[in-house]
HTML snippet that shows the backbone in 3Dmol.js (N, CA, C, O; Angstrom):
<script src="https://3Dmol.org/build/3Dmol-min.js"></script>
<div id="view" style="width:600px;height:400px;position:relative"></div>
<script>
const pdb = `
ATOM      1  N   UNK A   1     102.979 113.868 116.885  1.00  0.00           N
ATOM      2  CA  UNK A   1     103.888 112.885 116.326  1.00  0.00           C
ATOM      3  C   UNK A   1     103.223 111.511 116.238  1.00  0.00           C
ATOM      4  O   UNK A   1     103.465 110.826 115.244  1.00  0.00           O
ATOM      5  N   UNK A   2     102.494 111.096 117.088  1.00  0.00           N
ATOM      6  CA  UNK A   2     101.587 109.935 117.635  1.00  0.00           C
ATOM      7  C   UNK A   2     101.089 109.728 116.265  1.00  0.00           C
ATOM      8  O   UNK A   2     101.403 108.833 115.481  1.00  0.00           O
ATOM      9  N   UNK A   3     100.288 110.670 116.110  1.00  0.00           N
ATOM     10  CA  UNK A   3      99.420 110.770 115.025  1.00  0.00           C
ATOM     11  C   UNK A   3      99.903 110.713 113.597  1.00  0.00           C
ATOM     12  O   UNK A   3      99.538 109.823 112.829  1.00  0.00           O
ATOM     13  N   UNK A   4     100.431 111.329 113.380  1.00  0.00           N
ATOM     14  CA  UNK A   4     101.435 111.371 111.903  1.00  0.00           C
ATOM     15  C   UNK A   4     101.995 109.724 111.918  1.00  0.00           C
ATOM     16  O   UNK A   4     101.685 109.128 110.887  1.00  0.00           O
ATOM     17  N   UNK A   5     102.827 108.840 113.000  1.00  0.00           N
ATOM     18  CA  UNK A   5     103.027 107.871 113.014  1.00  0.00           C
ATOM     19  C   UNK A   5     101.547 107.033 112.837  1.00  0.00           C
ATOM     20  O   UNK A   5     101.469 106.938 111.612  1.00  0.00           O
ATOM     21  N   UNK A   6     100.823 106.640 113.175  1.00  0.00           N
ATOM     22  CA  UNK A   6      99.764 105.866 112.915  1.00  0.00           C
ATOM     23  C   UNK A   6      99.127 105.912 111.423  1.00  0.00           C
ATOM     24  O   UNK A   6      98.822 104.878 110.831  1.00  0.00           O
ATOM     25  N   UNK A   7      98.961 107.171 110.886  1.00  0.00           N
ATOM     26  CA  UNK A   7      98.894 107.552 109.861  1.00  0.00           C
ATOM     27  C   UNK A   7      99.617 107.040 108.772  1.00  0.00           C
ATOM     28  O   UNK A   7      99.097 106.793 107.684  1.00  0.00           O
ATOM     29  N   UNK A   8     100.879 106.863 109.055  1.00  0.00           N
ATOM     30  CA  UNK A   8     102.103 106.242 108.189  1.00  0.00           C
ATOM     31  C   UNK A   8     101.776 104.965 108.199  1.00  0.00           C
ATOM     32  O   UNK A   8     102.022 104.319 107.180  1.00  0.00           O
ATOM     33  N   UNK A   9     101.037 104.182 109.547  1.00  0.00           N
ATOM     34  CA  UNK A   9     101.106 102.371 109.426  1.00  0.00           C
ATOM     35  C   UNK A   9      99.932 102.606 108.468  1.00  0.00           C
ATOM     36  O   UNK A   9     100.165 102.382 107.280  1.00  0.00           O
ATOM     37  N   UNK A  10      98.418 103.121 108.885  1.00  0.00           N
ATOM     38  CA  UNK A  10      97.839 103.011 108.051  1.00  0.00           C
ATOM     39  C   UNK A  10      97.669 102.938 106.541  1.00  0.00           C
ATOM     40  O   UNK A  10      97.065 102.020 105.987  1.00  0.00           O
ATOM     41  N   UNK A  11      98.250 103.980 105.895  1.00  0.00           N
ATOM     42  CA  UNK A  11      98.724 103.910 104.695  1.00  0.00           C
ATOM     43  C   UNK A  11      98.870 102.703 104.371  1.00  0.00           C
ATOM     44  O   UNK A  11      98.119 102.001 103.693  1.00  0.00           O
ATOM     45  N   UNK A  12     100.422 102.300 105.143  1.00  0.00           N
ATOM     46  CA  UNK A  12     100.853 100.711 104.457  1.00  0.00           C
ATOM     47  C   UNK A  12      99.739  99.974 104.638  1.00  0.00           C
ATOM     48  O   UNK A  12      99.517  99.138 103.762  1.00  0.00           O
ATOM     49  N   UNK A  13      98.983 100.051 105.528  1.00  0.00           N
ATOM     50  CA  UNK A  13      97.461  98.872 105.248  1.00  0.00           C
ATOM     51  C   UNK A  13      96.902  98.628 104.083  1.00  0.00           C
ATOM     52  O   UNK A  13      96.749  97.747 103.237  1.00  0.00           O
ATOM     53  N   UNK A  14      96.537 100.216 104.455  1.00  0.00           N
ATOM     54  CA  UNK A  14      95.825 100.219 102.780  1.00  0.00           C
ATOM     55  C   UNK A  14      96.280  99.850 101.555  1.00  0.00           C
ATOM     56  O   UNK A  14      95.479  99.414 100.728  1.00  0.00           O
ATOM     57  N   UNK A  15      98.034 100.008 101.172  1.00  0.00           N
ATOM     58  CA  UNK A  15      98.298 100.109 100.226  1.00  0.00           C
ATOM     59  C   UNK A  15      98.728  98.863  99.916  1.00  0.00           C
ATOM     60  O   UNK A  15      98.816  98.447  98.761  1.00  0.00           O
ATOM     61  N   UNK A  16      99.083  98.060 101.182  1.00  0.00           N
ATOM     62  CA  UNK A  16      99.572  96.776 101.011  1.00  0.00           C
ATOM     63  C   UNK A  16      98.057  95.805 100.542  1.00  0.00           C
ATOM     64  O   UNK A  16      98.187  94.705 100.005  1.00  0.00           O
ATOM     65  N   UNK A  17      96.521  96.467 100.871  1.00  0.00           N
ATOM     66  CA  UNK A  17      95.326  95.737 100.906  1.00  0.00           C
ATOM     67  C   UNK A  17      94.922  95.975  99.270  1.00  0.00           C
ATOM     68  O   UNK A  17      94.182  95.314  98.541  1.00  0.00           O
ATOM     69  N   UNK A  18      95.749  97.240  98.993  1.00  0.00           N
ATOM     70  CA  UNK A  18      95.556  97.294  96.822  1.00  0.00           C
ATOM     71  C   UNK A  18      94.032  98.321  97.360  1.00  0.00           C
ATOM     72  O   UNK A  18      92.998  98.274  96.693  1.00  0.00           O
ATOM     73  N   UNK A  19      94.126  99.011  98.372  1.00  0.00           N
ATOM     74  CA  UNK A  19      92.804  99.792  98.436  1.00  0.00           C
ATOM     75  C   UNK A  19      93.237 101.223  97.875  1.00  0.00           C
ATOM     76  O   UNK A  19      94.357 101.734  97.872  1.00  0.00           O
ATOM     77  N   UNK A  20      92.038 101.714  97.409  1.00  0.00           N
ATOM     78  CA  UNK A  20      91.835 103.125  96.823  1.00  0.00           C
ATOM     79  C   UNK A  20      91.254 103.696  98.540  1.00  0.00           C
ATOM     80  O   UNK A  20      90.618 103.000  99.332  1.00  0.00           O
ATOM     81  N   UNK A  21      91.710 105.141  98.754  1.00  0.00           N
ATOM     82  CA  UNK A  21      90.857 105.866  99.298  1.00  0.00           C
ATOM     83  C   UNK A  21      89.739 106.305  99.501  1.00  0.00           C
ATOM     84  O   UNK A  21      89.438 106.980 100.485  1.00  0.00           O
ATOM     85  N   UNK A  22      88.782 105.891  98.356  1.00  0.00           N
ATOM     86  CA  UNK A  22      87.583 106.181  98.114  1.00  0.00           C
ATOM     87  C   UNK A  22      87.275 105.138  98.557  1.00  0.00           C
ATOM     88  O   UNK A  22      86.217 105.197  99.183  1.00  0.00           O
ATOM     89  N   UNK A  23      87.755 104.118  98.515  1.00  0.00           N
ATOM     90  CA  UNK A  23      87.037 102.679  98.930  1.00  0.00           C
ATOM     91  C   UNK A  23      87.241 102.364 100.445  1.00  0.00           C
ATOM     92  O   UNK A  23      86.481 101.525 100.930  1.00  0.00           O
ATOM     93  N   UNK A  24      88.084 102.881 101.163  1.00  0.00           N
ATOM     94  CA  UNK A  24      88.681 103.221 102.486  1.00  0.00           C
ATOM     95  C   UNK A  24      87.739 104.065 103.087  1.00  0.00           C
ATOM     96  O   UNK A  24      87.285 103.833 104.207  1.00  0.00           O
ATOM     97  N   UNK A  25      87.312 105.349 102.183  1.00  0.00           N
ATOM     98  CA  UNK A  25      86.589 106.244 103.247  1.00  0.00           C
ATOM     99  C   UNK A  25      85.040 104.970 103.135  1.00  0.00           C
ATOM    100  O   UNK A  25      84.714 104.224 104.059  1.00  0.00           O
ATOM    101  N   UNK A  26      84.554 105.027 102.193  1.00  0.00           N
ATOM    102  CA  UNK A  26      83.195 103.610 102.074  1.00  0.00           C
ATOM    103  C   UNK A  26      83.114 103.152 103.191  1.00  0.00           C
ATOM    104  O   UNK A  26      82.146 103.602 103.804  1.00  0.00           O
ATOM    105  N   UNK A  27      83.904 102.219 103.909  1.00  0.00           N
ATOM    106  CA  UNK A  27      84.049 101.642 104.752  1.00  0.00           C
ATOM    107  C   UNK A  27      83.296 102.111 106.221  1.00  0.00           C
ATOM    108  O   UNK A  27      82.495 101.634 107.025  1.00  0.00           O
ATOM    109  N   UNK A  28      84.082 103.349 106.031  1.00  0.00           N
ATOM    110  CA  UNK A  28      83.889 104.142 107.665  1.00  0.00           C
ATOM    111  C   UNK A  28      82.329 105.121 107.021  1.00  0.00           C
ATOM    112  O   UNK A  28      81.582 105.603 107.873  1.00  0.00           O
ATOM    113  N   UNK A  29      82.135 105.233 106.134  1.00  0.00           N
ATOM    114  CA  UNK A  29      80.933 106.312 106.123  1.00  0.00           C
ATOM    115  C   UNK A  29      81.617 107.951 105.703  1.00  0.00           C
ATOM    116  O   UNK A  29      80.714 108.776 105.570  1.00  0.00           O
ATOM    117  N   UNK A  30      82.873 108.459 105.506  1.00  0.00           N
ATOM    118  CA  UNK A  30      82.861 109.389 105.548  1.00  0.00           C
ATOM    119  C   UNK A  30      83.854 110.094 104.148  1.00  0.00           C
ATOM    120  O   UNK A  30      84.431 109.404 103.308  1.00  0.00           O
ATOM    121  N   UNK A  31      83.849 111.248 104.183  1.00  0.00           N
ATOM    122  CA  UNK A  31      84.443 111.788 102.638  1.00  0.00           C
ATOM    123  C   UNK A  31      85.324 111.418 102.411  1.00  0.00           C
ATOM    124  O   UNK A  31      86.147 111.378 103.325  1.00  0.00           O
ATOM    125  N   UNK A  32      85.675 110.971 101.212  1.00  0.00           N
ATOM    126  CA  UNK A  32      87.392 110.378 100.495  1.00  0.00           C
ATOM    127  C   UNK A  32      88.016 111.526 101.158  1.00  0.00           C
ATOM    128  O   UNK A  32      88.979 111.059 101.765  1.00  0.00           O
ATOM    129  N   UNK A  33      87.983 112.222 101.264  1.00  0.00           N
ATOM    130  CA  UNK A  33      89.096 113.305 101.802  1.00  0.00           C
ATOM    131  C   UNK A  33      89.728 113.513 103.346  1.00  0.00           C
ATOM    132  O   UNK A  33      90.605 114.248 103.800  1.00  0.00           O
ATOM    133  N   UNK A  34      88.613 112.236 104.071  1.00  0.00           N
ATOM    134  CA  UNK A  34      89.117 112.308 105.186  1.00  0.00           C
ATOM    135  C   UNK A  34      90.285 111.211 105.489  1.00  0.00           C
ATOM    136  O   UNK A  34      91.070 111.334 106.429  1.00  0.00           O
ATOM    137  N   UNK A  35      90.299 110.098 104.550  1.00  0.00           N
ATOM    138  CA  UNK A  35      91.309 109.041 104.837  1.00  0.00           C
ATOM    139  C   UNK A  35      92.824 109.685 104.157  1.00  0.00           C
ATOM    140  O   UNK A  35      93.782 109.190 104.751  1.00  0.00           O
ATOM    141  N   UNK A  36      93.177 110.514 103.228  1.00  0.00           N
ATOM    142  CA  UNK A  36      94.216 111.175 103.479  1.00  0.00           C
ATOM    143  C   UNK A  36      94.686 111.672 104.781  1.00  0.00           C
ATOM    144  O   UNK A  36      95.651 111.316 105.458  1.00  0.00           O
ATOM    145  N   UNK A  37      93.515 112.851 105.043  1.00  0.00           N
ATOM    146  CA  UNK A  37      93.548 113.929 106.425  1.00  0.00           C
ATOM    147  C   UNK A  37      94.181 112.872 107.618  1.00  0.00           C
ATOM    148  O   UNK A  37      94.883 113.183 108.580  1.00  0.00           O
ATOM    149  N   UNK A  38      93.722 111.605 107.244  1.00  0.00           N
ATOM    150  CA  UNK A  38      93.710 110.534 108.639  1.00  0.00           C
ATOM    151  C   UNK A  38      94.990 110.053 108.536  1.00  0.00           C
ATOM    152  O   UNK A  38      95.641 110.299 109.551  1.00  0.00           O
ATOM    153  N   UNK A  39      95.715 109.340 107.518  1.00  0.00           N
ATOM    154  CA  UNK A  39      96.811 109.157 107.017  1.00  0.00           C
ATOM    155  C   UNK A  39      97.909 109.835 107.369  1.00  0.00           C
ATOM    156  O   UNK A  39      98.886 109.421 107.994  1.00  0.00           O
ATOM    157  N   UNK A  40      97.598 111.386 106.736  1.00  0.00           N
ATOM    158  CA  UNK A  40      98.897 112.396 107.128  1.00  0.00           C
ATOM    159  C   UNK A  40      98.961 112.753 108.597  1.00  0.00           C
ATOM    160  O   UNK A  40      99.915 113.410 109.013  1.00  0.00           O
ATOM    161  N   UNK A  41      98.074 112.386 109.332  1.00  0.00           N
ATOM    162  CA  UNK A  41      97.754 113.051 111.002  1.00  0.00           C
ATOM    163  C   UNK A  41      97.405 114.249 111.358  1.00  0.00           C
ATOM    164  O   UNK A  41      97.381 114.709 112.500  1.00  0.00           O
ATOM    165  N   UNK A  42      97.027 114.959 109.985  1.00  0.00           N
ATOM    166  CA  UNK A  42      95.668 115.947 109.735  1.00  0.00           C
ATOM    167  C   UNK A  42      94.587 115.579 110.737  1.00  0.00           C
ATOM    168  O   UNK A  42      94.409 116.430 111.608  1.00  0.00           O
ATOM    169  N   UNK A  43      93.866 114.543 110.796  1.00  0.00           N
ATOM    170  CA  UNK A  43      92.735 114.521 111.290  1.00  0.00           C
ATOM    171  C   UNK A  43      92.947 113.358 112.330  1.00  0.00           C
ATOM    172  O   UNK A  43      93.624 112.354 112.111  1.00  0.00           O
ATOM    173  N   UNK A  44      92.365 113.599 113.328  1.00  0.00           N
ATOM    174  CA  UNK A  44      92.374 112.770 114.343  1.00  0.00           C
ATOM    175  C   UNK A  44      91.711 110.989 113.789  1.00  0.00           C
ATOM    176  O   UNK A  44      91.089 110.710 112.764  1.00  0.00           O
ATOM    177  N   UNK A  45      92.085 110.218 114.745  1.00  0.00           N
ATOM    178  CA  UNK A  45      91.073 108.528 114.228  1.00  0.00           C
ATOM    179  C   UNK A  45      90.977 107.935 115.734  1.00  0.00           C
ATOM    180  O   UNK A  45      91.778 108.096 116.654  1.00  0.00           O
ATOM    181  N   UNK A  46      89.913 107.294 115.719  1.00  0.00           N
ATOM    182  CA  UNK A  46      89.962 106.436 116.996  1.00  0.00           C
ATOM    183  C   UNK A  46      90.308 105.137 116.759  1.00  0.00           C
ATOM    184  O   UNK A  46      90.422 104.548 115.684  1.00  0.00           O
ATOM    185  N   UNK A  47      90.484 104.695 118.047  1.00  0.00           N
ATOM    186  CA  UNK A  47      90.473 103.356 117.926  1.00  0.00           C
ATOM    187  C   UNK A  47      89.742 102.613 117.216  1.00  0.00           C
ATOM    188  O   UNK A  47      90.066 101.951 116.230  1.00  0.00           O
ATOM    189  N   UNK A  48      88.465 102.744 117.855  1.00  0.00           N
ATOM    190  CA  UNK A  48      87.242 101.640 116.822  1.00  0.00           C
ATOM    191  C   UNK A  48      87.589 101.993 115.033  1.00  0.00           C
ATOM    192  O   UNK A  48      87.652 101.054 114.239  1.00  0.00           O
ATOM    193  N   UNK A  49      87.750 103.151 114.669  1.00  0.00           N
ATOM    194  CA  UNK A  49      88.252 103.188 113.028  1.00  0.00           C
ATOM    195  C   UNK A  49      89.376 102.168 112.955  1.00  0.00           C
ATOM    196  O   UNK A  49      89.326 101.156 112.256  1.00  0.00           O
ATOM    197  N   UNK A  50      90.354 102.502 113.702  1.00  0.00           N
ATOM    198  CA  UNK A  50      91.793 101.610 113.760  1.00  0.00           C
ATOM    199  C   UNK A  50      91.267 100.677 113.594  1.00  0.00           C
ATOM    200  O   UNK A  50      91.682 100.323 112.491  1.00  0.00           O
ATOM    201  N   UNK A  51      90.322  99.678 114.062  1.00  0.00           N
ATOM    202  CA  UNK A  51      90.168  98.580 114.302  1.00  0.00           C
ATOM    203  C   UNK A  51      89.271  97.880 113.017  1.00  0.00           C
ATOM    204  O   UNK A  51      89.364  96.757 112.521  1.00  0.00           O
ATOM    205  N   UNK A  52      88.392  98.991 112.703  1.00  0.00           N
ATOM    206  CA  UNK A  52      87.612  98.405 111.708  1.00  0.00           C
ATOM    207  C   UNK A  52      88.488  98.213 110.197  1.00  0.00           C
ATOM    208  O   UNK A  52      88.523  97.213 109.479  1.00  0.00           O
ATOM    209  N   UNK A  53      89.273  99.749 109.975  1.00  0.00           N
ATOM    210  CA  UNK A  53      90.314  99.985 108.897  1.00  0.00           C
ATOM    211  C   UNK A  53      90.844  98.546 108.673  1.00  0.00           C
ATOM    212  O   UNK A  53      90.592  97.860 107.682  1.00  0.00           O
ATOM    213  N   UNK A  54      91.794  98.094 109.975  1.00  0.00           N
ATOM    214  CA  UNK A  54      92.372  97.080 109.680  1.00  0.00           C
ATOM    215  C   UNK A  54      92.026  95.819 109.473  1.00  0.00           C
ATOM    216  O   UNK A  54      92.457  94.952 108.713  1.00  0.00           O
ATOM    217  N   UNK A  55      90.846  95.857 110.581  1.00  0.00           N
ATOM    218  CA  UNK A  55      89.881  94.049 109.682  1.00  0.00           C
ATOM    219  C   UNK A  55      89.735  94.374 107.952  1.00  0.00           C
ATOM    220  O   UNK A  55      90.095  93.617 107.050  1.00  0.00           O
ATOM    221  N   UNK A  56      89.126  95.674 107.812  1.00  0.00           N
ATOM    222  CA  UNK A  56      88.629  95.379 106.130  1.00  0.00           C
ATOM    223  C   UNK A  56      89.888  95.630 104.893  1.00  0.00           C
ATOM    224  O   UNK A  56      89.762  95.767 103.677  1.00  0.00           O
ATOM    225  N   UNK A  57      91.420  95.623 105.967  1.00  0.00           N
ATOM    226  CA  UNK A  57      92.308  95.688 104.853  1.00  0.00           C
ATOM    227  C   UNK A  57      92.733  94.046 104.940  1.00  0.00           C
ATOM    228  O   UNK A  57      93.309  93.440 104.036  1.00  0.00           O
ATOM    229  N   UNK A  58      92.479  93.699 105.726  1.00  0.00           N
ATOM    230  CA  UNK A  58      93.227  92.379 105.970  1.00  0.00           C
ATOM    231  C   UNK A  58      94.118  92.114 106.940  1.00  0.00           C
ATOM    232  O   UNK A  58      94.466  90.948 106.753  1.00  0.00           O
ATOM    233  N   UNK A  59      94.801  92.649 108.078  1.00  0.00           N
ATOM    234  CA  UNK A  59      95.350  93.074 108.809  1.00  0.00           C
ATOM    235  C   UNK A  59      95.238  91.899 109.911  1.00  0.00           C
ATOM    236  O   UNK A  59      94.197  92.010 110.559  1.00  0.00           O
ATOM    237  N   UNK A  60      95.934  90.947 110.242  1.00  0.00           N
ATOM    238  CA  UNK A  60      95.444  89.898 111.075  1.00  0.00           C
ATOM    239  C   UNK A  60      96.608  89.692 112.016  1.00  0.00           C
ATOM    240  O   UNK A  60      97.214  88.641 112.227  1.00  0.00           O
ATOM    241  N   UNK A  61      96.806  90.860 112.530  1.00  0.00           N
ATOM    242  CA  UNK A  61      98.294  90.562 113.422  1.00  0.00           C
ATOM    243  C   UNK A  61      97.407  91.511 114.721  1.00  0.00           C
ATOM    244  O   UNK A  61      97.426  92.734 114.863  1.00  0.00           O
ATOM    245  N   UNK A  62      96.778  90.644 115.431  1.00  0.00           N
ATOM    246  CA  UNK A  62      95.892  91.560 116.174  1.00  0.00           C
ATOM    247  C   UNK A  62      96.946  92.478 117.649  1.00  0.00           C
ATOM    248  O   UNK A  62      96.353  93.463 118.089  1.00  0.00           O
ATOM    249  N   UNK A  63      97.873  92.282 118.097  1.00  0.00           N
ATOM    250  CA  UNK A  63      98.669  92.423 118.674  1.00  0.00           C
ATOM    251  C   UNK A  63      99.260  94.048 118.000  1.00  0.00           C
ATOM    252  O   UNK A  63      99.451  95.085 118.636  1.00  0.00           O
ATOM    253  N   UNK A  64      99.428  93.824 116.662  1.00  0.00           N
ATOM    254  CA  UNK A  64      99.691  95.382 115.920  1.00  0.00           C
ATOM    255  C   UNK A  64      98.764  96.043 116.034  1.00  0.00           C
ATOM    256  O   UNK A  64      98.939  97.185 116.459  1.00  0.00           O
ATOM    257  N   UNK A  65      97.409  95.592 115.700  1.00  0.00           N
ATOM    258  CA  UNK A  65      96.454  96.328 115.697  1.00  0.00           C
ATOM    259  C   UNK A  65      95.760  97.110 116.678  1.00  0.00           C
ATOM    260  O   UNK A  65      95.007  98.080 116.600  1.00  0.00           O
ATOM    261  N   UNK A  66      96.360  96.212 117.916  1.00  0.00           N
ATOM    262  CA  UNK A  66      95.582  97.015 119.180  1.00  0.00           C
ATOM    263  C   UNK A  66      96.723  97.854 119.454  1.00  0.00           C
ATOM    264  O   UNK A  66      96.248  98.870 119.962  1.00  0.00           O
ATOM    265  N   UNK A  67      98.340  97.999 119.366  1.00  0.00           N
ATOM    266  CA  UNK A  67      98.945  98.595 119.435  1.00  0.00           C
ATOM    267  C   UNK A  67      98.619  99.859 118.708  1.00  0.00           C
ATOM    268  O   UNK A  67      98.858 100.942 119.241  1.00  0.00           O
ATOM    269  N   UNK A  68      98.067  99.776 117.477  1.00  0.00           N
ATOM    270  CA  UNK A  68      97.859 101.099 116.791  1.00  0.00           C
ATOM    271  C   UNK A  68      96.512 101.799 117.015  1.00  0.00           C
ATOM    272  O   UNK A  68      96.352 102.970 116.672  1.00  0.00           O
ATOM    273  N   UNK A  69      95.296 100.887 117.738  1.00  0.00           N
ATOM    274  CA  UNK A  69      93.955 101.759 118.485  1.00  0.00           C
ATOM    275  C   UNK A  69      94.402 102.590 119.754  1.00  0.00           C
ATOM    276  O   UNK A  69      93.952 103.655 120.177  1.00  0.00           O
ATOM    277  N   UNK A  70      95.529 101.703 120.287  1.00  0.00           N
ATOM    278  CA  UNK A  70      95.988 102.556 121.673  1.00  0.00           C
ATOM    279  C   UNK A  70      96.938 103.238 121.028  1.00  0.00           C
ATOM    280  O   UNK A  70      97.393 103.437 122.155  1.00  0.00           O
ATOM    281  N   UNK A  71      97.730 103.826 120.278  1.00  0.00           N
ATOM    282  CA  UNK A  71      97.763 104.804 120.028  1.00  0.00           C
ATOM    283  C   UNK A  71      96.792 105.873 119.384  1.00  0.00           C
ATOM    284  O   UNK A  71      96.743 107.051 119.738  1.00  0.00           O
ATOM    285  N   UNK A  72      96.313 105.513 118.764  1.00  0.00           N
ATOM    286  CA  UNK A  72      94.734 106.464 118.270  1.00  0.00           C
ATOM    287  C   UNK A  72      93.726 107.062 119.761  1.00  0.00           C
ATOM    288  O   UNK A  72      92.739 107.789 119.876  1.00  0.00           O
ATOM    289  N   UNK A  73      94.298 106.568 120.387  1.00  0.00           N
ATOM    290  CA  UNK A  73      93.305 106.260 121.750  1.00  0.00           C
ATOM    291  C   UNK A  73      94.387 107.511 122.890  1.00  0.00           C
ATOM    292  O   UNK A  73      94.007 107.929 123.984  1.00  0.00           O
ATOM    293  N   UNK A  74      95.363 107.768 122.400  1.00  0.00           N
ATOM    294  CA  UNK A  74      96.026 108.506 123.360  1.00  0.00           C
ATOM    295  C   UNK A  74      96.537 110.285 122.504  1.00  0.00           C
ATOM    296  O   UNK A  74      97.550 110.465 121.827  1.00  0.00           O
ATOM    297  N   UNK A  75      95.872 110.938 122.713  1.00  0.00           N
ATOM    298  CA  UNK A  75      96.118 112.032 122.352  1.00  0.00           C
ATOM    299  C   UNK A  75      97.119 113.071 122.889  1.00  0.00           C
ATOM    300  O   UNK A  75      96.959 114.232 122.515  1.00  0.00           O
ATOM    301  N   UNK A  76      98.153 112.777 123.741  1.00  0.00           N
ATOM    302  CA  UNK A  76      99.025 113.213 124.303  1.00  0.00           C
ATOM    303  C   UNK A  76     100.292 113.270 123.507  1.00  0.00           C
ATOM    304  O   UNK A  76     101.318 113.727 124.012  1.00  0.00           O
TER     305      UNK A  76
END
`;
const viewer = $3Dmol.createViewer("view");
viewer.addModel(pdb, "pdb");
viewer.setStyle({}, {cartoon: {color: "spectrum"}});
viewer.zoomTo();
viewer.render();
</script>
């Protein structure tokens, strides 16, 4: 559930930042197909992604942001 929720803020990052997925995966190094997977809570994310995702969307509410690495950060 953790996951699927984080997935959901992310999205709005992105979508609120006017980013493409392809330009999202760029970022991190890895296949356009994984920032869906990451999104839906298909695929696991860590913190440090959390963290980087949100500096390069614009994301400056750092208080949200560490809220959403510690969840990335807790797999329970």
């Amino acid at each position: 559930m953790r996951q699927r929720r984080l997935g959901v803020e992310l999205r709005k990052m992105r979508q609120a930042a006017g980013m493409t997925t392809e330009h999202a995966a760029g970022l991190l190094g890895v296949p356009r197909t994984n920032i869906p997977n990451m999104e839906s809570g298909r695929a696991p994310v860590s913190g440090a992604r959390v963290r980087t995702l949100a500096s390069n969307y614009g994301c400056t509410d750092q208080s949200y942001v560490e809220a959403l690495a510690a969840m990335a950060g807790d797999r329970t």
